[in-house]
Legacy VTK file of the C-alpha trace (Angstrom):
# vtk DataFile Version 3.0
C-alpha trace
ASCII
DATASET POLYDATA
POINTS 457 float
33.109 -3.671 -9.408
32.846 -1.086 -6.474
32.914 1.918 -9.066
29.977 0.973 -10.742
26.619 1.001 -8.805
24.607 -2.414 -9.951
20.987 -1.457 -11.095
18.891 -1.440 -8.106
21.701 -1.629 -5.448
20.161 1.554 -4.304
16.987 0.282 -3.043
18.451 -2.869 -1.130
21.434 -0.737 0.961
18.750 0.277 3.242
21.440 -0.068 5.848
23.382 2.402 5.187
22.828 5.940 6.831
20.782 8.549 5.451
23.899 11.083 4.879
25.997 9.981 2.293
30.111 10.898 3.555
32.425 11.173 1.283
33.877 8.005 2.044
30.047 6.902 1.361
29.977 8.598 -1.943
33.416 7.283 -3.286
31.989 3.842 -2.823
28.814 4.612 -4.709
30.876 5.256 -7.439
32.076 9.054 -9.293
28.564 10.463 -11.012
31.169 12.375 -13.274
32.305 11.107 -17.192
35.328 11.648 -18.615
33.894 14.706 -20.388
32.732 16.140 -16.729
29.022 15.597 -17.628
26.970 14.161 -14.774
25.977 10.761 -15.417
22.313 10.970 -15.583
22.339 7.034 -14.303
24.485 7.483 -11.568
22.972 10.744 -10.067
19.623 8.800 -9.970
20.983 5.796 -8.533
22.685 8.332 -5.837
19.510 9.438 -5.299
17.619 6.814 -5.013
20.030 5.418 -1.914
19.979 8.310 -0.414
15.996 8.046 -0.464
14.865 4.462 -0.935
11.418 3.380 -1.123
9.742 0.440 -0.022
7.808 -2.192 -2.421
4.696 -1.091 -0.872
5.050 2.179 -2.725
6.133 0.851 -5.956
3.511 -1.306 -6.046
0.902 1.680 -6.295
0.269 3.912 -9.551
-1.394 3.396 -12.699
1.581 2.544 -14.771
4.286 -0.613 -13.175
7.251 1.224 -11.762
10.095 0.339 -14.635
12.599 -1.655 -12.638
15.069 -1.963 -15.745
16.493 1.374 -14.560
17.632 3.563 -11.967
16.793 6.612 -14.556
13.934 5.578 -15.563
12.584 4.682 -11.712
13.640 8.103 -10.544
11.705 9.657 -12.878
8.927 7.428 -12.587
8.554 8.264 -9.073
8.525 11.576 -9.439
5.569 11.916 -12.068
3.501 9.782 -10.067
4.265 11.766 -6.881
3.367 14.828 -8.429
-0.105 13.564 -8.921
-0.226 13.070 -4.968
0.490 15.905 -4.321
-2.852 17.834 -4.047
-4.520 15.440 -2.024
-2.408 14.337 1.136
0.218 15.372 3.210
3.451 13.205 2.811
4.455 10.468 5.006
7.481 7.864 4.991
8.109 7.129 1.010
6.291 10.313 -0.458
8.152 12.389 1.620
11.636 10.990 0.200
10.461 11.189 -3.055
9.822 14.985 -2.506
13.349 15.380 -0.471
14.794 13.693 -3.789
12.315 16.324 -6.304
13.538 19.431 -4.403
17.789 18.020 -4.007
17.657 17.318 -7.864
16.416 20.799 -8.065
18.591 22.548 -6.305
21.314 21.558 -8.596
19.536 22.017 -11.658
19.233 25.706 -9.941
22.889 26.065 -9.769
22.676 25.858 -5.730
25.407 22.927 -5.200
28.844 24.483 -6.068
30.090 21.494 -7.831
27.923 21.019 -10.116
26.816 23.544 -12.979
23.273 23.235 -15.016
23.857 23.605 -18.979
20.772 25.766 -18.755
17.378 26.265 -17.377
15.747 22.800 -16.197
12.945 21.225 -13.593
13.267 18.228 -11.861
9.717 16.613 -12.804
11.409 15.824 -16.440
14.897 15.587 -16.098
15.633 12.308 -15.964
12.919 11.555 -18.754
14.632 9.372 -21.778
14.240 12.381 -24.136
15.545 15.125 -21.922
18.691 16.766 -23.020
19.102 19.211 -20.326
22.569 18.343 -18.247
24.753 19.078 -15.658
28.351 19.814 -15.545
30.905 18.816 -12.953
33.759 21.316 -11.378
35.977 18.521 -10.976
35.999 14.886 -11.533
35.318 14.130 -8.173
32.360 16.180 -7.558
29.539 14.642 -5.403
26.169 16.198 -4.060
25.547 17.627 -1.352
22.107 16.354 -0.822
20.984 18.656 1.920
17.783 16.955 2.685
19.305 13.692 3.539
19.284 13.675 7.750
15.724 14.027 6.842
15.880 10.245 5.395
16.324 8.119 8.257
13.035 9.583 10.126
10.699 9.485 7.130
8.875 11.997 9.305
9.795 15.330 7.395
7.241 17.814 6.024
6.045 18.346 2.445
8.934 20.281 1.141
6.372 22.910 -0.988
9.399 24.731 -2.358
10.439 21.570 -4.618
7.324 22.140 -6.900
7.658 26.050 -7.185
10.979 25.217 -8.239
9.629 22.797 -11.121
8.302 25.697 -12.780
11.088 28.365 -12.513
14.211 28.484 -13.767
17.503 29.424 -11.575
16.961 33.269 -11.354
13.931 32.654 -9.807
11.680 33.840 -13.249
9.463 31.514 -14.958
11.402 28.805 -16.952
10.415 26.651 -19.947
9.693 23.917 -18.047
6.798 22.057 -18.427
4.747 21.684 -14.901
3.627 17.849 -15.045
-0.675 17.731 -14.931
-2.512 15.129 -12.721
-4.383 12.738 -14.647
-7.875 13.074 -14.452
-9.509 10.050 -12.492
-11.170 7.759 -14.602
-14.098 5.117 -13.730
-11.079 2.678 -13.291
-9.703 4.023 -10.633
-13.271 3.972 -8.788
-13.031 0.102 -8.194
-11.572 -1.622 -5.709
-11.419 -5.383 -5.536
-10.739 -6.507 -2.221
-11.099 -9.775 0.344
-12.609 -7.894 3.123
-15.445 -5.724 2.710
-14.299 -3.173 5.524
-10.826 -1.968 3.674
-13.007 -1.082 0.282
-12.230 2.489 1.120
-8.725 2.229 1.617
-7.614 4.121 -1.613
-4.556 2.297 -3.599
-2.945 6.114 -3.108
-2.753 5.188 0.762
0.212 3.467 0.559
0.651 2.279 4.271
-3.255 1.414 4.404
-2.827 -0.451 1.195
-0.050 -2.621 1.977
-1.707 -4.233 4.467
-5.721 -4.969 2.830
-6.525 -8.321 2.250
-6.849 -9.712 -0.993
-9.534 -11.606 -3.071
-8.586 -15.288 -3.555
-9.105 -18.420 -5.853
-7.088 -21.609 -4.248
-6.887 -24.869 -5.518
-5.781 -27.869 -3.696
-5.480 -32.067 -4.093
-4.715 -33.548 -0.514
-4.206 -37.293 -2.122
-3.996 -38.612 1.543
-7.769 -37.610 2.103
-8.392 -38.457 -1.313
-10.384 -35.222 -1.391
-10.133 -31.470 -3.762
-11.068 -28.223 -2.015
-11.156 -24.721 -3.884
-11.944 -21.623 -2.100
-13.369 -18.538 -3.436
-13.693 -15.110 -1.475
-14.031 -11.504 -3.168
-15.690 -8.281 -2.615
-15.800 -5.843 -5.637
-17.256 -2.129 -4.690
-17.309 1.088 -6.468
-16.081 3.848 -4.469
-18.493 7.149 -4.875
-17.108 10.688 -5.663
-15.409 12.169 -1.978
-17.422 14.785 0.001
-15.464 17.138 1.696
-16.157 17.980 5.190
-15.633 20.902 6.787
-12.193 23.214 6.231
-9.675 20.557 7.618
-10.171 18.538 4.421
-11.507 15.614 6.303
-13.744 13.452 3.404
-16.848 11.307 3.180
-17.084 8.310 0.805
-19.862 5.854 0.017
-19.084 2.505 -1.481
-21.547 0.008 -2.449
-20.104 -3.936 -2.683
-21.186 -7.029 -3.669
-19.427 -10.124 -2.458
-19.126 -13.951 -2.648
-17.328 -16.838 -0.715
-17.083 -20.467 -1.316
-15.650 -23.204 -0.270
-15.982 -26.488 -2.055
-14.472 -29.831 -0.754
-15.014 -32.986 -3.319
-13.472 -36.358 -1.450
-13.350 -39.814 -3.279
-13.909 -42.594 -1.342
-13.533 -46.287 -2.358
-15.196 -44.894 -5.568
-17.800 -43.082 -4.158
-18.145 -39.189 -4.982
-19.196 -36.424 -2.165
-19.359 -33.229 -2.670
-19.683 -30.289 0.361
-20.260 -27.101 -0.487
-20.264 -23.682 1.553
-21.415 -20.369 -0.677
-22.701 -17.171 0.915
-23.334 -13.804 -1.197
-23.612 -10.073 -0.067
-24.540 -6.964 -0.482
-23.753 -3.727 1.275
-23.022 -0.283 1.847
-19.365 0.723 2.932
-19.659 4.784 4.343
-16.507 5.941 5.245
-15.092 9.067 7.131
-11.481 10.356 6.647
-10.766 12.805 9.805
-8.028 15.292 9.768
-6.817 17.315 12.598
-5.286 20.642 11.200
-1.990 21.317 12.821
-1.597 17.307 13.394
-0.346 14.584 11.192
-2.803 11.911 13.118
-5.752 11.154 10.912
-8.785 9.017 12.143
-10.857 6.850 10.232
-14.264 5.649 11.495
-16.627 2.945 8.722
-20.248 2.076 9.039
-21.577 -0.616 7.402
-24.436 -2.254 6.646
-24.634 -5.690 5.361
-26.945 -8.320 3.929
-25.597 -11.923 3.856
-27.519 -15.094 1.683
-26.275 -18.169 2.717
-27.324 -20.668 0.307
-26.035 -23.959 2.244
-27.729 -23.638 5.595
-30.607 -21.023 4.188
-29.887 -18.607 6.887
-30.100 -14.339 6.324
-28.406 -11.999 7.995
-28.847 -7.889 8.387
-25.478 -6.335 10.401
-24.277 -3.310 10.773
-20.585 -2.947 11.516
-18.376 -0.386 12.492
-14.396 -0.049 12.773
-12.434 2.795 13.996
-8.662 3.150 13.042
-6.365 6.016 14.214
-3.342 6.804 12.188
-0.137 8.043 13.763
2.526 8.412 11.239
5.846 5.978 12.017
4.183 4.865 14.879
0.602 3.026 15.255
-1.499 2.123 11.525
1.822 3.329 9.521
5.081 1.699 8.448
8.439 2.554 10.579
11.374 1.521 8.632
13.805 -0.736 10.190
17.649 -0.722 8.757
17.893 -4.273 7.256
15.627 -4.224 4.415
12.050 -4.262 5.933
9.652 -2.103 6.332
6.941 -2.925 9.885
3.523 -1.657 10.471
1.746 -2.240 13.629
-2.126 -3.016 12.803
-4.741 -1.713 15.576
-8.681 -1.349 14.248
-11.569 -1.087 16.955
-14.436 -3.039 15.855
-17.719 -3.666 16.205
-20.197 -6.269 14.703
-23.656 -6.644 15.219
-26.697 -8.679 13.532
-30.024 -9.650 12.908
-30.942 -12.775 11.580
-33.884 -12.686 8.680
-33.820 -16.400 8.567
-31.959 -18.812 11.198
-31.604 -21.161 8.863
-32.122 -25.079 8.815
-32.292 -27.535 12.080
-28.547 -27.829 12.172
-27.716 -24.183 12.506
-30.910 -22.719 13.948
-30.164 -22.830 17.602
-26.609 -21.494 17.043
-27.873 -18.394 14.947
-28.735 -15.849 17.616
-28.847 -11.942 17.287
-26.177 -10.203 18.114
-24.049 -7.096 19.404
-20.307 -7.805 19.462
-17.164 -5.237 20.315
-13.805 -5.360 20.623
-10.526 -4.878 18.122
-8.299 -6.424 15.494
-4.284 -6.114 16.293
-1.466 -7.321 14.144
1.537 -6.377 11.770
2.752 -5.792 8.484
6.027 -7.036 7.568
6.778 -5.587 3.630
10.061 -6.041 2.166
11.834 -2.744 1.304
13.739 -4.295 -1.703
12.317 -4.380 -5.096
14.051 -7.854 -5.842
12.369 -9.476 -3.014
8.938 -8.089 -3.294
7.228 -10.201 -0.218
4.906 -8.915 2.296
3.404 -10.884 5.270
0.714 -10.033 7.572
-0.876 -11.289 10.558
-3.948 -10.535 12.642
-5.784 -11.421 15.429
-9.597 -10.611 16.188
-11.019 -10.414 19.325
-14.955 -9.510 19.789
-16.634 -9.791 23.195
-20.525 -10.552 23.193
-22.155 -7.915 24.759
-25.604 -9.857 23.169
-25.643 -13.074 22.073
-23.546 -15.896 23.404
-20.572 -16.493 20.941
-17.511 -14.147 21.374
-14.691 -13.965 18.419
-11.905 -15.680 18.521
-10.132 -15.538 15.226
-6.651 -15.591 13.769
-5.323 -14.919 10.135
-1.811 -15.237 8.575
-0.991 -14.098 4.978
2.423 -14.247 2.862
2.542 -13.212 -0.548
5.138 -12.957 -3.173
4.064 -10.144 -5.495
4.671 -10.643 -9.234
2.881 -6.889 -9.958
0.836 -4.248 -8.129
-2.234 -5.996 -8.834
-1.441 -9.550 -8.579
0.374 -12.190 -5.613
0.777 -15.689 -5.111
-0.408 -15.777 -1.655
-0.312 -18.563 1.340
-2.570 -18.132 3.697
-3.701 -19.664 7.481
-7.132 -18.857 9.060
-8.125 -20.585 12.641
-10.919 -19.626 14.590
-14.869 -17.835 14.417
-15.100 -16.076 11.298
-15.796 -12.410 12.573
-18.944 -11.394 9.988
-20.808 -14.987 10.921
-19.043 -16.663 14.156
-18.930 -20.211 11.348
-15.987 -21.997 12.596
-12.970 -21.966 10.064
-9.619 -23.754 10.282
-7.893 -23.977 7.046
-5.000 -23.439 4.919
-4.744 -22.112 1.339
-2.375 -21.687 -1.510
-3.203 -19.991 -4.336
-3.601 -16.195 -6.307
-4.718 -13.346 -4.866
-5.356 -9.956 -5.859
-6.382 -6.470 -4.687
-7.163 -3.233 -6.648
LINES 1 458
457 0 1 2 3 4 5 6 7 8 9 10 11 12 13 14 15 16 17 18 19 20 21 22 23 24 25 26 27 28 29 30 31 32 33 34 35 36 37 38 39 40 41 42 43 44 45 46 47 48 49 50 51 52 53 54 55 56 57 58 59 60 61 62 63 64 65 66 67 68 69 70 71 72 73 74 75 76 77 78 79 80 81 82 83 84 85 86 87 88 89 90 91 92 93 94 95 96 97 98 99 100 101 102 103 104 105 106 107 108 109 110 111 112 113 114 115 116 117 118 119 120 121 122 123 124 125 126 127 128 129 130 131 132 133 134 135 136 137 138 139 140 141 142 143 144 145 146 147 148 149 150 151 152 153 154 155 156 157 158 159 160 161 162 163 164 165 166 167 168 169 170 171 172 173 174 175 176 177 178 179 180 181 182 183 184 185 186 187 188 189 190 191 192 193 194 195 196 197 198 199 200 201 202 203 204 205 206 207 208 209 210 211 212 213 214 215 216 217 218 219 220 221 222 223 224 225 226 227 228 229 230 231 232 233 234 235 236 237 238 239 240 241 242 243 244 245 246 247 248 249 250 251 252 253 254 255 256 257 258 259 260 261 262 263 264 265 266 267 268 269 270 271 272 273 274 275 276 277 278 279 280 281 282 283 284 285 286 287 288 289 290 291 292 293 294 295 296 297 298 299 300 301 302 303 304 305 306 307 308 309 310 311 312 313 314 315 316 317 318 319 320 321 322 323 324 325 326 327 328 329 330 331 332 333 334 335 336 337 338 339 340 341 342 343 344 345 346 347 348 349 350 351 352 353 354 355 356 357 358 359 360 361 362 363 364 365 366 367 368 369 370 371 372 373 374 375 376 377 378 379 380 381 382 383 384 385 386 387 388 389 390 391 392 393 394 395 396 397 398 399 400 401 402 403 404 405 406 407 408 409 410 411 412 413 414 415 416 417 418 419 420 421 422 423 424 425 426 427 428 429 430 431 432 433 434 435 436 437 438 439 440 441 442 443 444 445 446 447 448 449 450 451 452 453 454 455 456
């Protein structure tokens, strides 16, 4: 039925335009009752198609984002935007979510003509299940006006800071009754990340666009019955991120955090009876240090990692000491950051300078020792995010290449990596995965396919 907006419709018309027409609106359905009572339903679900979000956002938070409702989703993203807001700038999906925050309050303020607030009310509880504050329609027809909605389409607008003075007054402008909604105090939780490459362990789950796009610690399984052979593969890196340092007066941070890590790959064939068994493990241990730049006036951030890094492999009994480095310049909808594209996906353009270089401890056994050879390697890793905008199809897929010229050292990177992952949470994906060339941390050749769960946090 067109006068009835199916739960979630919202989020998947990403092709309509940002400013809602009337003729727009009358398809979207009347937010009025009978008794002239806004439907507190409706006006959400206007809202949220007038300022959609992609899966990459919902996907963050400490709490899942409650897809049962458009009520309950509106409100959920406003509570866990207003726990953002102290510590960045918005970009693309925060700054819809505050465009929706400050239109919802202007007509709990009394500011849109057709509509009339029962009484004083802010927009960080509203649409709570418990909240009995309401709005009143002029007429039966009555839509909103929704003045911040040419800002949609860009995703480039600025923090709107009048949307959270609002929150806290009522309609005269003198303090209201509403309750201004506290941001949580951090717990050791929130200080771990679980990742599958040790150089994104600073990329903080609140990053939405950096986040999206990490890769994610894996455990496949897999029977080929043609080579008669079983293979599972293992990689993670767990760190604990250190408290931030603050640098300077721009805000630009510091963060430590130390890792451990483990890969292995384990291939068991069967052969007229016979049982062999090939195993690959490595272990490490490092140091992630990580430097947030921000450039007052300028929504382009930098980000520049050192790391140092001590790898045990227990298969060839080689060691290796490197220190690596990777340098990553954000410029919002255009380079590092996701631009929005009007059929339902959301595409981020991946460029990271890097820069490996090692020592070997140990050069291993006779099979390896020739080929393990000190090294100083530069060059960059370019790619793209594609992440689905709609809820009901919660699929991202990324794909990178890695380039590293030896400067020392004979072997140059050549290495190529494919991911697509259906997302059943936040946390957790069922992930298929394609890896062909030198792996960039050891220049071991890899060529190999996987299926099987991944996970980042």
């Amino acid at each position: 039925m067109r006068s009835r907006l199916h739960p979630f419709a919202a989020l998947m018309l990403l092709t309509a335009p940002a400013v809602v027409t009337l003729a727009q609106a009358t398809e979207l359905g009347a937010i009025c009752s009978a008794d002239l009572k806004v439907d507190k339903e409706k006006l959400a679900a206007r809202l949220l198609s007038t300022y959609p979000v992609s899966t990459a956002y919902l996907s963050m938070g400490n709490q899942p984002a409650p897809l049962s409702s458009n009520r309950a989703l509106a409100a959920w993203l406003i509570k866990k935007r207003s726990t953002e807001k102290s510590a960045a700038v918005c970009k693309g999906d925060s700054c819809n979510v505050d465009h929706l925050t400050a239109d919802l309050q202007q007509l709990l303020d009394g500011k849109d003509a057709q509509f009339k607030p029962t009484g004083a009310a802010a927009a960080g509880n509203f649409f709570d299940a418990d909240n009995q504050a309401s709005l009143v329609c002029v007429n039966a027809d009555a839509q909103p006006a929704l003045p911040h909605a040419a800002s949609a389409a860009s995703m480039t607008a600025p923090v709107v800071a009048a949307a959270a003075a609002a929150a806290a007054t009522g309609s005269t402008g003198q303090a209201g009754t509403a309750t201004v909604i506290a941001a949580p105090a951090p717990s050791w939780i929130d200080q771990v990340r679980v990742r599958g490459n040790p150089d994104q362990l600073s990329i903080d789950r609140s990053n939405q666009a950096g986040y999206a796009s990490v890769d994610r610690a894996h455990l496949t399984l897999a029977n080929d019955d043609v080579a008669q052979s079983r293979t599972n593969d293992i990689v993670v890196y767990s760190g604990y991120s250190l408290d931030k340092h603050v640098i300077g007066a721009s805000g630009s941070t510091y963060e430590a955090v130390p890792y451990v890590g483990f890969k292995q790959n384990r291939v068991t064939t069967y052969d007229s009876g016979s049982v062999s068994v090939t195993t690959t493990r490595t272990s490490q241990i490092g140091m992630l240090s990580a430097f947030h730049f921000i450039h007052p006036g300028s929504a382009i951030t930098d980000d520049v990692t050192a790391r140092p890094d001590y790898l045990i492999n227990t298969t060839d009994g080689s060691r290796l000491f490197t220190v690596n480095f990777t340098y990553t310049r954000m410029h919002p909808g255009i380079l590092n950051d996701f631009i929005r594209w009007d059929n339902g996906l959301a595409f981020k353009p991946i460029l990271i300078g890097q820069s490996r270089n090692g020592i070997y401890a140990e050069r291993g056994n006779a099979s390896v020792y020739d080929s393990h050879q000190d090294f100083i390697r530069l060059g960059a890793q370019a790619g793209f995010t594609l992440a689905s905008t709609n809820p009901r199809l919660p699929f991202d897929f990324t794909t990178t290449y890695t380039g590293l010229k030896a400067i020392k050292g004979a072997q140059s990177i050549h290495y190529w990596r494919s991911t697509l992952t259906y997302n059943f949470n936040q946390n957790v994906g069922l992930s298929l995965d394609y890896s062909n060339g030198l792996v960039p941390d050891t220049a071991d050749p890899e060529r190999k396919w996987n299926l099987g769960i991944s996970t980042k946090f």
